[in-house]
C-alpha positions in Angstrom: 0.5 -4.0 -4.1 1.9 -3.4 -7.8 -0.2 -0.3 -8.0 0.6 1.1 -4.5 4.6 0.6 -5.4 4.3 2.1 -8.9 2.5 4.8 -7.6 4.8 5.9 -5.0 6.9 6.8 -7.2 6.0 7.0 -10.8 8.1 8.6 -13.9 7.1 11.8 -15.2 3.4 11.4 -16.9 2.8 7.7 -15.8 0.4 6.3 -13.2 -0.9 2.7 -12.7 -4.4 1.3 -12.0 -4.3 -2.3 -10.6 -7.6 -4.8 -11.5 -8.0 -8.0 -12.2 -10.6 -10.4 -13.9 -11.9 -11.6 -10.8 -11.6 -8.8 -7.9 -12.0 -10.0 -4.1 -14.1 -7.6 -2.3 -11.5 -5.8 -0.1 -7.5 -5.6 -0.5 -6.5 -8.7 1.9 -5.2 -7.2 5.4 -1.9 -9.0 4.7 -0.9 -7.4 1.6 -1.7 -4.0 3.6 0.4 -5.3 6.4 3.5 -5.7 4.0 3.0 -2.5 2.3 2.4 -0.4 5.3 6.4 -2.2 6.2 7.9 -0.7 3.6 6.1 2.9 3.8 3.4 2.7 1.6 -0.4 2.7 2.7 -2.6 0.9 0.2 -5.4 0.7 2.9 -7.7 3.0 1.5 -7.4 0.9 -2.6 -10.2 -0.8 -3.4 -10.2 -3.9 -6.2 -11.6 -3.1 -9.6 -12.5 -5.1 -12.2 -10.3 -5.3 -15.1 -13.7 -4.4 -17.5 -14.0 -1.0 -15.1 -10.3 0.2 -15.9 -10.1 0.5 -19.0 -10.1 3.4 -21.1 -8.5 5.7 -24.2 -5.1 6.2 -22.2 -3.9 3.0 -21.4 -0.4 2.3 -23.0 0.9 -0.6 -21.3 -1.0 -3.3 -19.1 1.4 -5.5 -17.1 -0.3 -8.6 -16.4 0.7 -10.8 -13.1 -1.4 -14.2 -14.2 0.2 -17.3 -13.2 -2.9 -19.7 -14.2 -5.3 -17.9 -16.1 -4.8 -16.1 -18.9 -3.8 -12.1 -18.8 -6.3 -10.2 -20.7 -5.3 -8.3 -23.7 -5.6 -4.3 -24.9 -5.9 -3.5 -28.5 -3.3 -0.6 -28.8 -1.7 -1.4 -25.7 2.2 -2.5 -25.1 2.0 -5.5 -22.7 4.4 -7.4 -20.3 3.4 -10.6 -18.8 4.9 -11.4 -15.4 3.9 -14.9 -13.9 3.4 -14.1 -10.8 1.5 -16.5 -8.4 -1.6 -14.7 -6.6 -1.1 -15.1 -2.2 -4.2 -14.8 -1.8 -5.4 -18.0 -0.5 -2.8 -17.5 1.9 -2.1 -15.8 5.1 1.2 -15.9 5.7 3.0 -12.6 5.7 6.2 -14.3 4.0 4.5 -14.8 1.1 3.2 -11.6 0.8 6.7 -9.9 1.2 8.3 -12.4 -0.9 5.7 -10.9 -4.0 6.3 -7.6 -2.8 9.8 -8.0 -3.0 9.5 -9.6 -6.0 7.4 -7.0 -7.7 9.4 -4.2 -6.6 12.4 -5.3 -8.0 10.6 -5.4 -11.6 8.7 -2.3 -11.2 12.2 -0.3 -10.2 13.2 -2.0 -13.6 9.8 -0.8 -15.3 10.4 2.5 -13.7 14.2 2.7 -15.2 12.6 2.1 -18.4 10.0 4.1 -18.3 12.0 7.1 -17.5 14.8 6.6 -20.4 12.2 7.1 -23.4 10.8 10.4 -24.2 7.4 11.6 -22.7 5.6 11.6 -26.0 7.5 8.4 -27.0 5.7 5.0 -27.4 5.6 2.3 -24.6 8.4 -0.1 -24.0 8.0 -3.1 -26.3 6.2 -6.3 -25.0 8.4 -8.3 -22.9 6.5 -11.6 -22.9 
């Protein structure tokens, strides 16, 4: 969901790539459900493993870990929101309460983002 919302309307030389340490096999029908509400279609994402995303151009990594431990990028800015993972769940409140939830921090993100220069550094860590 982070990665569909980011990407639908990033700043000016900024995309995001969603994984996690332990990627479910398909993106749950309920978080398309709640994305598909609010205009955005993450039906055709697939989950990646946090190992498979990284490369050379990664400048910030926003970790949503509630339990377990985010995973950290040398060179990388970082943020760490607590968010708690639905999945286990299949209630569609839940899912739009964390969409709601992570929209409202990635407009932030976004308003950040968008004040610094494009050859400037990431935002600082926000832990």
């Amino acid at each position: 969901m982070a990665e569909g919302i980011f990407n639908a309307s990033p700043p000016s030389g900024w995309r995001a790539s969603s994984a996690g340490t332990e990627p479910a096999q398909r993106v749950r029908p309920e978080a398309i459900s709640v994305m598909k509400e609010i205009g955005i279609d993450i039906s055709g994402n697939r989950p990646k493993h946090f190992r498979d995303s990284l490369g050379p151009d990664i400048a910030l990594v926003v970790g949503l870990c509630a339990e377990e431990a985010c995973p950290v990028v040398p060179g990388a800015q970082s943020e760490h929101w607590p968010l708690r993972d639905p999945a286990g769940s299949t209630d569609l409140n839940v899912y739009r309460e964390l969409r709601d939830e992570l929209r409202r921090r990635i407009d932030g993100l976004i308003a950040r983002l968008e004040e610094r220069a494009p050859d400037s550094e990431p935002p600082a860590s926000e832990n």
